[in-house]
C-alpha positions in Angstrom: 0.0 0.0 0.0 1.5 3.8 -0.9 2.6 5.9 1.5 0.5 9.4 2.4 1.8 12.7 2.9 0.0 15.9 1.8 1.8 19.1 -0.4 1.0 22.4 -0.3 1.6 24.8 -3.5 1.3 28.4 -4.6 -0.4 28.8 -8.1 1.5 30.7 -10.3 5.4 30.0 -9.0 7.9 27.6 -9.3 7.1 24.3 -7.7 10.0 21.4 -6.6 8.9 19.1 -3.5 11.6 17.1 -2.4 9.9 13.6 -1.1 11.7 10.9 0.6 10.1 7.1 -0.3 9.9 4.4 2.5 8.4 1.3 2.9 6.0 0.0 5.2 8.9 -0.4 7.8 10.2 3.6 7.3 13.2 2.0 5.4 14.5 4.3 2.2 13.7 2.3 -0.9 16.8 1.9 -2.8 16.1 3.5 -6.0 19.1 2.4 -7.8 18.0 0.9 -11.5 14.7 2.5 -11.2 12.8 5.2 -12.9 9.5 7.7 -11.3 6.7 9.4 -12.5 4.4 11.5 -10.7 0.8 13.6 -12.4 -1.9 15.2 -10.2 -5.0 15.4 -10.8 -8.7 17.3 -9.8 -9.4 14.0 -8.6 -8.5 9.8 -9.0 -11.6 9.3 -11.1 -11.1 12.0 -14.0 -8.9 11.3 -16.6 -7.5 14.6 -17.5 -3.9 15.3 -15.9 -3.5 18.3 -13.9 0.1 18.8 -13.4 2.2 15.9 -14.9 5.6 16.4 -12.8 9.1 16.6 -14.1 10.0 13.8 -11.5 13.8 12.8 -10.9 15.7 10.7 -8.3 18.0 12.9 -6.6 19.1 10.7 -4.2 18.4 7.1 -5.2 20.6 5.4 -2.0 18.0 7.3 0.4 15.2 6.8 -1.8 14.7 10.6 -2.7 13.1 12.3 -5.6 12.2 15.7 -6.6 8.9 17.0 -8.0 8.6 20.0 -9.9 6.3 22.5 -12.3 7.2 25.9 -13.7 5.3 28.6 -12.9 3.7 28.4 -16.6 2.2 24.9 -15.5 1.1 25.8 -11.9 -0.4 28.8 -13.2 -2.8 26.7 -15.0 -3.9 24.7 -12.4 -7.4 24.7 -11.5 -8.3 22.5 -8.2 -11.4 21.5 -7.0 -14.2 23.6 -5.3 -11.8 23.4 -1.7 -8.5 24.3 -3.5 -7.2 20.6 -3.5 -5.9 17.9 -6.4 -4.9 14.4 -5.4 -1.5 13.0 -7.1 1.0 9.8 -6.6 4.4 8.6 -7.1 5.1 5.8 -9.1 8.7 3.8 -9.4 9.3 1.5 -12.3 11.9 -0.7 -11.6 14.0 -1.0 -14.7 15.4 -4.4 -14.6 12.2 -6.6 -13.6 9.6 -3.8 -15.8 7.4 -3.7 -12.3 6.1 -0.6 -11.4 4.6 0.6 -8.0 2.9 3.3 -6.3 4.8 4.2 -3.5 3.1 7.6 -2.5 -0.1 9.3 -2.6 -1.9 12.5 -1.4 -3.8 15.7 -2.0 -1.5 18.9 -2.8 -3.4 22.1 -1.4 -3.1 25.1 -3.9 -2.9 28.4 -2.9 -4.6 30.7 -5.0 -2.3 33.6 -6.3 -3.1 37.1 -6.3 -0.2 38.4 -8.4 -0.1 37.6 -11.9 
C-alpha cells in the first residue's frame, strides 16, 4: 500500500517538492535501476492530468526524488471547489519492468493574487 503525505503549492510560482520514499517499515527504498513518475490530478476518477511532474531521483541510495512545475504549469492549475488535487508517485523498476505506487496525497493550492 502507498505511503500518504500531503503538499502544499502556490499557483503561479515555481514548484520542486523534495519527497523521501519508504516502505512499510520507514526504510528508504533503494532507487538504484529505477525510474518515477508522478501527475496530479482534480481527482482519481477524472482522466485529465493536472500537473504531470518533471520527476527525478535525486538521491536514489536514500530513496529521494524531486517534483517539480514551472510557474507556466502551476499557473494553470485549477483545483477543486476546496483548492485541492490528489497526485501519486510511481517507481518502475528497470530491470524486472514492475512498477509501483509508492506515495499518494492531496496537494493544497494556494490561489495567487499576483499575476
Amino acid at each position: 500500500m502507498a505511503a500518504y503525505q500531503d503538499i502544499y503549492m502556490d499557483k503561479g510560482t515555481d514548484f520542486t517538492e523534495q519527497l523521501t520514499l519508504t516502505d512499510d517499515y520507514g526504510n528508504s527504498y533503494n532507487l538504484a535501476n529505477f525510474s518515477v513518475s508522478s501527475q496530479a490530478r482534480i481527482s482519481y476518477i477524472t482522466s485529465n492530468v493536472a500537473i504531470l511532474f518533471t520527476s527525478t531521483i535525486t538521491d536514489s541510495a536514500n530513496g529521494v526524488v524531486t517534483l517539480s512545475a514551472n510557474s507556466a504549469v502551476t499557473s494553470n492549475v485549477v483545483p477543486n471547489s476546496v483548492g485541492k488535487l490528489v497526485y501519486d508517485v510511481v517507481v518502475s523498476d528497470n530491470i524486472h519492468n514492475k512498477k509501483t505506487r509508492v506515495l499518494e496525497g492531496q496537494i493544497y493550492v494556494s490561489p495567487n493574487t499576483t499575476r
